[in-house]
One Martini backbone bead per residue (centre of mass of N, CA, C, O) as a GRO file, in nm:
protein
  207
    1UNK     BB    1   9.749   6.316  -3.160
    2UNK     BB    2  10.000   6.176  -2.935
    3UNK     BB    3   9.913   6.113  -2.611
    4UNK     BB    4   9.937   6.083  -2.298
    5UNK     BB    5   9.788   5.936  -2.094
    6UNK     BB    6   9.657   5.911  -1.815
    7UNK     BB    7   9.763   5.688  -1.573
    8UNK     BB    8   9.461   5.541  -1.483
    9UNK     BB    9   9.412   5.448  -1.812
   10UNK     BB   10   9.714   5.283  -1.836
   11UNK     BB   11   9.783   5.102  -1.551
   12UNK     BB   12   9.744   5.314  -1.333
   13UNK     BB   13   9.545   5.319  -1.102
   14UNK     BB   14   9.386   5.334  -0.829
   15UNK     BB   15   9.363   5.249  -0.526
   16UNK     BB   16   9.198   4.949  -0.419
   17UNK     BB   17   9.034   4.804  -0.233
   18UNK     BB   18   8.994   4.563  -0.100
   19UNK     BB   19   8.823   4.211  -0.247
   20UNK     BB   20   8.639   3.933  -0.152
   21UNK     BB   21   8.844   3.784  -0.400
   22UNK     BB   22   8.919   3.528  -0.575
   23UNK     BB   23   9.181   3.430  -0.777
   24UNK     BB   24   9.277   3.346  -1.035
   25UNK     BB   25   9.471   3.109  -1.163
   26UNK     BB   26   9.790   3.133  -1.231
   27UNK     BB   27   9.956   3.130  -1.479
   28UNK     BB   28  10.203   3.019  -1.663
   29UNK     BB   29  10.526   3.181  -1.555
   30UNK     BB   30  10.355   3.310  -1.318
   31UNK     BB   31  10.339   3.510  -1.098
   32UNK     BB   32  10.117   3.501  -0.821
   33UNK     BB   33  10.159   3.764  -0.697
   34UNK     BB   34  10.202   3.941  -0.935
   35UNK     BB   35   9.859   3.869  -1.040
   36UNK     BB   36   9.753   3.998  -0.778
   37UNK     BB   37   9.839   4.249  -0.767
   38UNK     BB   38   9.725   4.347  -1.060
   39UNK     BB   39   9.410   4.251  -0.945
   40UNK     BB   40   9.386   4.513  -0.740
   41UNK     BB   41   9.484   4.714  -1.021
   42UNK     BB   42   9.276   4.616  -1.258
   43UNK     BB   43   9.508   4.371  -1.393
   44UNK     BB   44   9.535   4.223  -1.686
   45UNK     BB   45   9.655   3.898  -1.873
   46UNK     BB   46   9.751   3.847  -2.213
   47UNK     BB   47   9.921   3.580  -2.243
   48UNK     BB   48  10.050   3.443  -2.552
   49UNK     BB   49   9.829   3.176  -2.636
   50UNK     BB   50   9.497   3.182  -2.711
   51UNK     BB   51   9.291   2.934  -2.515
   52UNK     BB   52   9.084   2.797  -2.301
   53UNK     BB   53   9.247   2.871  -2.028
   54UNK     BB   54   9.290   3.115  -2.062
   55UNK     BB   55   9.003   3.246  -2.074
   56UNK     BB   56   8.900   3.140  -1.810
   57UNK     BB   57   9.110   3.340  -1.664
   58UNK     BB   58   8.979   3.604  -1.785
   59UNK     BB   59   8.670   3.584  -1.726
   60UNK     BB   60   8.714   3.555  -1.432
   61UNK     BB   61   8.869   3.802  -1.378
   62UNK     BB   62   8.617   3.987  -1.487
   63UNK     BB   63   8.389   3.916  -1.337
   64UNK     BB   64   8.548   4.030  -1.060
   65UNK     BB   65   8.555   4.269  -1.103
   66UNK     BB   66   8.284   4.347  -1.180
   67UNK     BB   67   8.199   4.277  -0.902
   68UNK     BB   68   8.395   4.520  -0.744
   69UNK     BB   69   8.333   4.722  -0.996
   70UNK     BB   70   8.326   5.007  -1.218
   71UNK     BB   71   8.577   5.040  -1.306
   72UNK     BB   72   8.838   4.972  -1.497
   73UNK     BB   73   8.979   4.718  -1.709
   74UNK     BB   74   9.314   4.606  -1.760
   75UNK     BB   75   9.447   4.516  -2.038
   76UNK     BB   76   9.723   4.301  -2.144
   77UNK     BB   77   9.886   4.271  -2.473
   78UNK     BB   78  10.088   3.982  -2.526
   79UNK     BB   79   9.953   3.790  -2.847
   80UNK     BB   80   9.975   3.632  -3.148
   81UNK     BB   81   9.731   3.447  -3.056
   82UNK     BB   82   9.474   3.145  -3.145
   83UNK     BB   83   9.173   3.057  -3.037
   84UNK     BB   84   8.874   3.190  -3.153
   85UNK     BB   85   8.656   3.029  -2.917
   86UNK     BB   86   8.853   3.166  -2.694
   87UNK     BB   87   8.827   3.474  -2.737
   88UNK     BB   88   8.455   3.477  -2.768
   89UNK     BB   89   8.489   3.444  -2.472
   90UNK     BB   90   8.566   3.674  -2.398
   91UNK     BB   91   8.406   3.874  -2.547
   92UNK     BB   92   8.150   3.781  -2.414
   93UNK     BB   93   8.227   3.916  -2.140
   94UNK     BB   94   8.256   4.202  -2.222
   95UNK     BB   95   7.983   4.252  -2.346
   96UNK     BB   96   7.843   4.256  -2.035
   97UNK     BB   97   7.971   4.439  -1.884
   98UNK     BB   98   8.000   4.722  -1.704
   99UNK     BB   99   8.289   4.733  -1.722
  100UNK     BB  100   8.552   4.904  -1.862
  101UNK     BB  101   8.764   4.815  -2.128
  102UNK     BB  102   9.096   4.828  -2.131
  103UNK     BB  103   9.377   4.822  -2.399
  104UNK     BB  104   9.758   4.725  -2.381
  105UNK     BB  105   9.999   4.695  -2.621
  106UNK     BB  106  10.307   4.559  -2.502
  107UNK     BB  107  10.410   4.404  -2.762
  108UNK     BB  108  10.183   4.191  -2.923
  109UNK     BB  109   9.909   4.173  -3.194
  110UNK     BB  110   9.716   3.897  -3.318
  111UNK     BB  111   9.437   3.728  -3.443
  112UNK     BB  112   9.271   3.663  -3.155
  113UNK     BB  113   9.355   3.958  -3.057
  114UNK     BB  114   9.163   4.121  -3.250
  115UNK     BB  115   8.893   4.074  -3.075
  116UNK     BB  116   8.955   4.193  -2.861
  117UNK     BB  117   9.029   4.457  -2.916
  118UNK     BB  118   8.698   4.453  -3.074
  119UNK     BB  119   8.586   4.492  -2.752
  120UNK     BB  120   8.681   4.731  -2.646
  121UNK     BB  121   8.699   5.067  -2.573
  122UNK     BB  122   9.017   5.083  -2.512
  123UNK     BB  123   9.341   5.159  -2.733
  124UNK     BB  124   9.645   5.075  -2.652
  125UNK     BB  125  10.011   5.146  -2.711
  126UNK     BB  126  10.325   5.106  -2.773
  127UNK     BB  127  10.562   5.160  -2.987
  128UNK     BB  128  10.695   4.909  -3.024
  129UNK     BB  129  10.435   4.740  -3.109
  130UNK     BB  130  10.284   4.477  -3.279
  131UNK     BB  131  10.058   4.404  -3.577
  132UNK     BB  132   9.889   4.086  -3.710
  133UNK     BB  133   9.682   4.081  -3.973
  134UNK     BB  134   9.523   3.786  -3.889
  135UNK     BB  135   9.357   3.471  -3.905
  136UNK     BB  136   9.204   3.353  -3.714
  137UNK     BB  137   9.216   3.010  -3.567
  138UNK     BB  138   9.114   2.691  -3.526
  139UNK     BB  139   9.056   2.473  -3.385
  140UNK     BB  140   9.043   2.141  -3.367
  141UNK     BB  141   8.916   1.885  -3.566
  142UNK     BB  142   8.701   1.600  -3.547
  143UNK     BB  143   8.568   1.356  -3.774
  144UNK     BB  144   8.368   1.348  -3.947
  145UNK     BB  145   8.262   1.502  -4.175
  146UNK     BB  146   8.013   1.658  -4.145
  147UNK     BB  147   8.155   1.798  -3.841
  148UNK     BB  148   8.353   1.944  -4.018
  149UNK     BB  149   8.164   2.105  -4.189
  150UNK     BB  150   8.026   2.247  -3.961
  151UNK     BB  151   8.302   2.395  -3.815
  152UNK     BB  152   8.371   2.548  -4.075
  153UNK     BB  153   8.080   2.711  -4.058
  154UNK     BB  154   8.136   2.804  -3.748
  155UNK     BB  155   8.401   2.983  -3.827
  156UNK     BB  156   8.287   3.184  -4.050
  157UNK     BB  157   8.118   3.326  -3.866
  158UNK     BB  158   8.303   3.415  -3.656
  159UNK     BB  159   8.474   3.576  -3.835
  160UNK     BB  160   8.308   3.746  -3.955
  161UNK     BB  161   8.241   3.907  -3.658
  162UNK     BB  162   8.538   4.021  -3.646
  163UNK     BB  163   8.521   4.188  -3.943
  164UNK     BB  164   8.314   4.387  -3.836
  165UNK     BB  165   8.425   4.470  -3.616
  166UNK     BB  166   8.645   4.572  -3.682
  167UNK     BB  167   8.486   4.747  -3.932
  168UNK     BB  168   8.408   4.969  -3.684
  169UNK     BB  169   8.691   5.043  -3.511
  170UNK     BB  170   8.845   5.166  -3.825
  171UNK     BB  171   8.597   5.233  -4.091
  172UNK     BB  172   8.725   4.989  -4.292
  173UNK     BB  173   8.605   4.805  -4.495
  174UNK     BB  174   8.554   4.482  -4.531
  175UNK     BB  175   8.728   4.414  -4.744
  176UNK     BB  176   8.962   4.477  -4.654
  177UNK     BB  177   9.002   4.328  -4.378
  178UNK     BB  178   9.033   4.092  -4.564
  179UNK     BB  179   9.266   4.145  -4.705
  180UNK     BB  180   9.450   4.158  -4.446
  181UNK     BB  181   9.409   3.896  -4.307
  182UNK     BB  182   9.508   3.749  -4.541
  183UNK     BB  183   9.799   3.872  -4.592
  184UNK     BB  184   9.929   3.981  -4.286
  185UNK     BB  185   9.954   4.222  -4.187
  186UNK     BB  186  10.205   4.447  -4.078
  187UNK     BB  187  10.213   4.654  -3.786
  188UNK     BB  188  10.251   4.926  -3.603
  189UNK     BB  189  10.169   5.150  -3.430
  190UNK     BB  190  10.146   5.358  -3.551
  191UNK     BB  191   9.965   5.248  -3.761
  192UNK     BB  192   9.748   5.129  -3.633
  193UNK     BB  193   9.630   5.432  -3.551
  194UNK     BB  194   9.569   5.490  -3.854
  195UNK     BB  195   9.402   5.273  -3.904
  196UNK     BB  196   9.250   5.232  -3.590
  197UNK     BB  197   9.313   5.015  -3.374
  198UNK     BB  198   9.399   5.248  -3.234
  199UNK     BB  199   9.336   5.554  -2.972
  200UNK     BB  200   9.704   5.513  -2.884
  201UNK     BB  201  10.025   5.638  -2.837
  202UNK     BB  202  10.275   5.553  -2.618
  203UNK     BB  203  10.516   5.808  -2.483
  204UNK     BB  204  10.745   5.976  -2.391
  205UNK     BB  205  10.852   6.110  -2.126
  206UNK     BB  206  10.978   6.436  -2.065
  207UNK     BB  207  11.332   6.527  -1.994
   0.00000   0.00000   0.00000
């Protein structure tokens, strides 16, 4: 059954204390004002492709919230995708955190920000959010053969630990995972729910 939750849980907190902490600098097309004022209300905006400049404002802020205390940290995913090695920066600070991260699609999300989405507590989505399951994909890599080639087996194994964590997060066998991820497949909120990728889809609220 799809409910709605409460509002404190996916996106409006209530209201925290100032906390003596400076924000990371706001995002590009992104009013910094607006970007704070969602920061004083622990929510994070994860938008566009994410690079390695994007991840590490996502981690900043993300470790600035979680030792201004230890409620909720609201994730907003709107990413087509972006680069593996950026994702897993951002996973690595989410596993370490005293605070649970929600995340909320409420646009798009494939790629590596399925990395992401399968490293947080919970995840929600908006009916209209569309979901592409595909393969994060790699930085770009310059170099001898032997230094492409050993790149290309750390984005392997990197890609690996996606594969688990996803079928971790929706119950689903490894292998369908992978073959999810190489054909592309694109769900809907409904869908991403029943795949298991979603703990639940934001409904209308009853007029």
């Amino acid at each position: 059954m799809n409910l709605r939750p409460e509002s404190a849980r996916w996106g409006f907190p209530p209201q925290q204390p100032h906390q003596p902490f400076d924000l990371p600098p706001a995002s590009p097309e992104f009013p910094g004002w607006l970007e704070e004022r969602l920061f004083d209300q622990r929510i994070i905006m994860l938008r566009g492709q994410l690079g390695s400049d994007a991840a590490t404002r996502i981690s900043a802020a993300l470790l600035t919230l979680d030792a201004a205390g230890q409620s909720p940290i609201q994730l907003h995913v709107a990413c087509p995708g972006g680069e593996l090695s950026a994702a897993l920066a951002v996973v690595g600070v989410i596993d370490a955190l005293v605070s649970p991260v929600h995340a909320l699609v409420t646009a798009e999300a494939g790629g590596s920000a399925l990395a992401v989405l399968a490293a947080v507590d919970r995840r929600a989505g908006y009916r209209h959010a569309r979901f592409r399951l595909t393969e994060p994909r790699a930085a770009g890599v310059t170099g001898t053969a032997d230094e492409v080639a050993a790149a290309a087996g750390q984005h392997l194994r990197e890609l690996e630990e996606v594969v688990v964590r996803l079928a971790g997060v929706t119950g689903k066998p490894r292998s369908r995972v992978e073959d999810d991820l190489s054909a592309g497949r694109n769900l809907s909120a409904a869908e991403a729910l029943e795949y298991g990728l979603l703990d639940e889809v934001i409904t209308p609220k009853a007029r």
